[in-house]
C-alpha positions in Angstrom: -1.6 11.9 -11.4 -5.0 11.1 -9.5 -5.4 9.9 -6.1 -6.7 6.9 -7.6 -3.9 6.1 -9.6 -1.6 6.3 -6.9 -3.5 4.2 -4.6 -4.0 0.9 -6.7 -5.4 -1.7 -3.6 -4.7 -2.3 -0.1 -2.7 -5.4 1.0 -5.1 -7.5 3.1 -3.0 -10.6 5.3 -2.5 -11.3 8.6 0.5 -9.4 9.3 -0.7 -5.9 7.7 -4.0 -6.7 9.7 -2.3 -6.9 12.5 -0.5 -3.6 11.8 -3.7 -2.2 11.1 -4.2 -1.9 14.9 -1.5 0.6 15.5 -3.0 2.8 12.8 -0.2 0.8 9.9 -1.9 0.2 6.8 -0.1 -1.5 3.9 -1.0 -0.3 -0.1 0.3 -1.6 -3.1 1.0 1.9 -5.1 2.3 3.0 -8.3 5.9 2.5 -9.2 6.5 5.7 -10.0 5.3 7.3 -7.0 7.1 8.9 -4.0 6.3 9.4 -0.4 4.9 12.7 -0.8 2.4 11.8 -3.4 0.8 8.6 -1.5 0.8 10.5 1.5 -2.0 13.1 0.0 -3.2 10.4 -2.1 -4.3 8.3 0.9 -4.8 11.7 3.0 -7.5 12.7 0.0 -8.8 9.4 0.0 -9.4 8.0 3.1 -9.6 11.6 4.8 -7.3 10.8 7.3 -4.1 12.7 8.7 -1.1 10.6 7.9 2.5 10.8 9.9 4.6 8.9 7.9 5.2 6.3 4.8 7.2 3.7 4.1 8.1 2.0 0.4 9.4 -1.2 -0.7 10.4 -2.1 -4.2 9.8 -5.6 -5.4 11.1 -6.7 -8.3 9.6 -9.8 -10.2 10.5 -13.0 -9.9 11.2 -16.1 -12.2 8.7 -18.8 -11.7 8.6 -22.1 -13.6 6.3 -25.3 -14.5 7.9 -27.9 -16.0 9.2 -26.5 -19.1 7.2 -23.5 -19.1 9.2 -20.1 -17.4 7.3 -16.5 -16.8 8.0 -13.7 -14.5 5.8 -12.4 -11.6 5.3 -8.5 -12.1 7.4 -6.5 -9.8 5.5 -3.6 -7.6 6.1 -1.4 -5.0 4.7 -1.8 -1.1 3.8 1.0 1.2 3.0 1.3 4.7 1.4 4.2 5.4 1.2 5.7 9.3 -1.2 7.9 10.4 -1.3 10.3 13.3 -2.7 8.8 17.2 -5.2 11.7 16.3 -6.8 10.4 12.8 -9.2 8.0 12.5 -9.0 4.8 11.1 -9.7 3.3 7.8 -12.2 0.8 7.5 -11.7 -1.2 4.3 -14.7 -3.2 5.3 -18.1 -2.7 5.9 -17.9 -4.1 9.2 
């Protein structure tokens, strides 16, 4: 599996911003996916050094409108630590 596929987007809110000052950055990954492989993935990436990850599993939930019923998609979370050494990532231009 590519780097790419591993990595699918980052989470941008106000909390995982905030995180993003202590070198914390949040990534919504592949399900199938373990630590090891989105730690290179985000290591090849990014070319950063990265300490340690974090996953969450989410499942889906049932929403409703009136009459109509769906399911959100369930996806997995992780939060992705790197080293007081690395740099940091910009997802912005800024």
């Amino acid at each position: 599996m590519l780097a790419q596929d591993i990595i699918i987007r980052p989470v941008i809110t106000e909390q995982s911003m905030t995180q993003a000052q202590d070198k914390k950055y949040t990534f919504i990954v592949a399900k199938n996916s373990n630590k090891t492989e989105i730690k290179k993935a985000v290591q090849e990436i990014f070319k950063v050094k990265v300490e340690k990850v974090n996953t969450m599993n989410y499942a889906g939930k049932t929403k409703r409108m009136g009459k109509n019923e769906g399911k959100t998609s369930s996806f997995k979370k992780a939060v992705v630590t790197l080293t007081a050494a690395s740099k940091e990532i910009e997802f912005f231009g800024v």
